[in-house]
C-alpha positions, 0 to 999 in steps of 0.5 A, spaced: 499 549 532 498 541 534 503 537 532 503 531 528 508 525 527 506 519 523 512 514 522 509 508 517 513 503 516 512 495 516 515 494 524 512 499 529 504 499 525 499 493 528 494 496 522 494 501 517 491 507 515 484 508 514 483 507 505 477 509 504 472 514 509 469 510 514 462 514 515 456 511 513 459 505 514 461 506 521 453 507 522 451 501 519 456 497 523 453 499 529 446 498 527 450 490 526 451 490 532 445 491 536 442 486 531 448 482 534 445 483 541 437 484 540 436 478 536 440 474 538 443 472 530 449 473 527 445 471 520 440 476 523 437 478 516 438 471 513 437 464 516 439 466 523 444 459 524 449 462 527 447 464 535 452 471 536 453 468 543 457 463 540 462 469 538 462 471 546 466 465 548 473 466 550 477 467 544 471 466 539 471 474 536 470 474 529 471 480 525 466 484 521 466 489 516 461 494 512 462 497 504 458 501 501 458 503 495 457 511 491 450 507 488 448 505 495 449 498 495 451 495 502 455 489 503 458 485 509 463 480 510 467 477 515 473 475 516 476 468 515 470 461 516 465 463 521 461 457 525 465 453 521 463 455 514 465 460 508 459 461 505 453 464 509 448 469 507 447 475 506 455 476 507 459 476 501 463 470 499 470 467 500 475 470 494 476 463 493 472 456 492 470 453 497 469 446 496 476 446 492 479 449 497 477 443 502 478 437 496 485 441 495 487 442 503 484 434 505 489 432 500 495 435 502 494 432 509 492 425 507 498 425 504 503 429 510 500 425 515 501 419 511 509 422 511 509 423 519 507 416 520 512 414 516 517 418 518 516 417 526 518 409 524 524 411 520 527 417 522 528 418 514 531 425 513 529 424 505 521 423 507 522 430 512 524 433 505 519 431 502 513 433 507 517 440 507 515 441 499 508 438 499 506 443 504 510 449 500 507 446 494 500 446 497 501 453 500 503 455 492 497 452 489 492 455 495 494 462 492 493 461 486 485 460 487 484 466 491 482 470 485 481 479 487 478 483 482 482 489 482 480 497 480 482 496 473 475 489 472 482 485 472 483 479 476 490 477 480 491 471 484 494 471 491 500 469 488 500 474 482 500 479 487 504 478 493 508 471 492 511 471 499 504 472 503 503 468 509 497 464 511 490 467 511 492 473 507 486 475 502 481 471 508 479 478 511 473 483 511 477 490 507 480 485 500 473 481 501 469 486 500 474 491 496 474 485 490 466 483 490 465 490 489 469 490 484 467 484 481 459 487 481 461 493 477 460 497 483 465 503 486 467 503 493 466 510 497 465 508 505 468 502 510 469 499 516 470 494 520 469 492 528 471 486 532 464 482 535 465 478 541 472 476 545 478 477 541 484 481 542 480 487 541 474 490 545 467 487 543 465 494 539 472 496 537 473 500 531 478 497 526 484 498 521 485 493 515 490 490 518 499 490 517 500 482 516 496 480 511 492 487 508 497 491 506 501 487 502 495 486 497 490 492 498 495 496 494 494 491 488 487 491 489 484 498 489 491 501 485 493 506 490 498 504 496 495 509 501 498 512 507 494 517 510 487 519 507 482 524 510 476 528 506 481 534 504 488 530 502 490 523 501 498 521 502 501 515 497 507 512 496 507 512 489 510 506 485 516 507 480 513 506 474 507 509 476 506 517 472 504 522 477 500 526 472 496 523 466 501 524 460 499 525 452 494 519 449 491 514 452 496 509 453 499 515 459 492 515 462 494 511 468 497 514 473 497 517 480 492 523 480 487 518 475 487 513 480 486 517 486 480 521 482 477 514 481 477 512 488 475 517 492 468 520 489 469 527 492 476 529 489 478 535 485 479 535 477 486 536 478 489 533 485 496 533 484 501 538 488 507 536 486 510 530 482 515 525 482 519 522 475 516 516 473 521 512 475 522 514 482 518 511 488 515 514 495 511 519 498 506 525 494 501 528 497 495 529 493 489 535 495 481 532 495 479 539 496 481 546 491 482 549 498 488 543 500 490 543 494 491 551 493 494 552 501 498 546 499 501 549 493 503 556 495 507 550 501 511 548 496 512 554 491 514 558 498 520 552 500 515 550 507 514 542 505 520 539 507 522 533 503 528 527 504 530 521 499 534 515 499 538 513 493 543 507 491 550 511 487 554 508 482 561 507 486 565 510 492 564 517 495 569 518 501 566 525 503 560 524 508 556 529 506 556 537 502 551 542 498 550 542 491 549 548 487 549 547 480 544 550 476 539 546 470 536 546 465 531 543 459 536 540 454 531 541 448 535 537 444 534 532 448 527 532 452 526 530 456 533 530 459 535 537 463 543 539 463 548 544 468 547 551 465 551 556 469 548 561 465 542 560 463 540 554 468 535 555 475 537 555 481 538 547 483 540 545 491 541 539 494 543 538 500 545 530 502 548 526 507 552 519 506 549 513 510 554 507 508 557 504 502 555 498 501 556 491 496 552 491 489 552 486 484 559 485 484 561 492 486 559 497 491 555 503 491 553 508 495 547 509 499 545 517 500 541 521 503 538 527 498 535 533 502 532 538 495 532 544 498 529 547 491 523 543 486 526 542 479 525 537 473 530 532 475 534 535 481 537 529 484 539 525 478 543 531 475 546 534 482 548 526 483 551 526 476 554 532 474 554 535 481 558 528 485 559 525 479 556 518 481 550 517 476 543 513 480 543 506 479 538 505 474 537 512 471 538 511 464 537 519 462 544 521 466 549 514 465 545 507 469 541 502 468 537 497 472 531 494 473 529 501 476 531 506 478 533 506 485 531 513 488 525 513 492 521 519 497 521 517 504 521 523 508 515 529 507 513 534 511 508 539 512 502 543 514 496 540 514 492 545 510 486 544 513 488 543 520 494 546 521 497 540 524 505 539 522 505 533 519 511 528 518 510 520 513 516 516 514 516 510 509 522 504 509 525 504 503 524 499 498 531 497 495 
């Protein structure tokens, strides 16, 4: 049996995983890039004003990238200005107006390098202040034109949705072609993309969306923070906030198992294998195929997936680490809260291990590593508060409050159903 590890985190990944199948769109890919060859046009099937050989020049490379959608439609685009233009056909526009772009950026440097002189005669530190909070000012402003249709035909800004992002975020080819599918009502079933020309990949190179600038809006856009995806499952790392199943009236609709039966096309009716409370955060496995999903299930019934959290406690806990065996139950007069019952309760066991006590709003908390060793409702909200008698920071149910709630899956563990690969997804924790 193979094994598998995949460590995920925003230091050691130059790119991202792989959203969506690359399949038809890999074929089509190719065909661009003998086009690129044979005609000599980049714009081969517009007005040929872009010569492919310019590309070839050191450093010159650009990205590119093919959608296609569940309706057959074909879109292509690439990243960032190309020839010193946004807008060439038949490649989707920027998310943004270019001519306002150029107006706002002209000027912003009219009025910087104004400042520069200035301050090259006088040394002024008041104007070097003020030439700091123009070019923020105007980087502020820039994200509010980048405008994405999202999954759900709502549209953010850049600035609505990652207010910290660096420049150049929102100009590559996967978020382009992702909102103008979107935009045209269209749902999106394949991509890739490849580098052409000299850059710092291979002229022909298949690429992932990149870890930069992709990852921190491709989540907003398509619903789905993906991790790990092939045609039998799909890796997330679940939102807090999000509902991992569909929950009664139309106002519980959203959740994971909806928004991943939206985006992928081949996906069973009921994806979902286990689930996280609303509230907490962190890395569910969902089944594409009835096979995934039962092998994956009987996994999870026999104890096989091996499943780590991370959470903040209220308080000080001097022990370094124990076992909790305390069994739970429904509290029916109190739904959906579960309660320590020694004689009617299931059997519940946490394991965890202390990671450092550290300072929290005025105080201190703990920081813990949960290890369940069983899958009941609630487990490590009851065996944190019962069981060690230090609630979760945030979790209203069983005696905190917060903004949210500050346990999160980071760890899982499994046999690829399919494969038999071993299987490992580590995440940073949020908090």
């Amino acid at each position: 049996m193979q094994r598998l590890t995949l460590l995920f985190s925003n230091h050691n990944l130059k790119g991202m995983n792989l959203i969506l199948p690359e399949g038809k769109a890999k074929k089509i890919c190719m065909d661009m890039m003998k086009a690129f060859d044979d005609t000599g046009f980049i714009d081969y099937d517009g007005d040929r004003t872009v010569r492919s050989d310019s590309l070839k020049q050191e450093g010159h490379g650009k990205v590119f990238g093919v959608l296609v959608t569940y309706e057959g439609t074909v879109l292509k685009a690439f990243s960032g200005a190309l020839d010193g233009r946004y807008v060439i056909k038949p490649f989707e526009e920027p998310v943004f107006d270019p001519q306002r772009m150029s107006e706002m950026l002209s000027s912003s440097e009219k009025e910087v390098q104004a400042l520069t002189e200035e301050i090259q005669k006088t040394g002024d530190k008041q104007l070097e202040k003020r030439r700091r909070e123009i070019s923020s000012e105007c980087w502020t402003a820039i994200k509010r034109e980048y405008r994405f249709t999202c999954f759900d035909g709502q549209v953010r800004t850049l600035d609505e949705i990652a207010p910290t992002a660096q420049s150049g975020t929102g100009d590559c080819c996967a978020p382009k072609l992702l909102s103008a599918a979107y935009s045209k009502g269209l749902r999106p079933a394949y991509m890739a993309e490849f580098l052409y020309g000299s850059g710092a990949h291979e002229s022909g190179e298949f690429l992932t969306p990149c870890d930069q600038r992709c990852k921190p809006i491709l989540k907003d856009i398509i619903g789905l923070d993906i991790i790990y995806q092939d045609k039998d499952i799909v890796v997330i790392n679940k939102p807090s906030g999000l509902l991992s199943i569909p929950g009664k009236g139309p106002e519980k609709f959203d959740s994971a198992a909806t928004r991943v039966r939206r985006f992928f096309h081949h996906v069973i009716a009921q994806p979902c294998i286990h689930r996280l409370d609303q509230a907490t955060s962190g890395l569910m496995v969902l089944g594409l195929t009835d096979e995934a999903h039962d092998k994956l299930s009987m996994d999870f019934e026999n104890r096989k997936i091996h499943k780590e959290y991370e959470a903040l406690v209220q308080g000080i806990i001097t022990e370094e680490s124990g076992t909790i065996d305390l069994p739970i139950r429904l509290d029916t007069e109190c739904r959906p809260r579960q309660i320590v019952d020694l004689v009617h309760g299931k059997q519940a066991i946490t394991d965890w291990i202390k990671i450092r006590v550290e300072p929290f709003e005025g105080g201190h908390c703990t920081r813990l590593r949960l290890i369940p060793r069983t899958g009941r409702t609630h487990q490590l909200r009851v065996h944190c508060a019962e069981g060690l008698g230090h609630s979760i920071i945030g979790d209203p149910l069983y005696g905190s409050s917060g903004d949210r709630m500050m346990l999160e899956a980071c760890v899982l563990e499994f046999t690829h159903p399919i494969t038999g690969e071993e299987m490992r997804f580590e995440l940073p924790v949020e908090f």
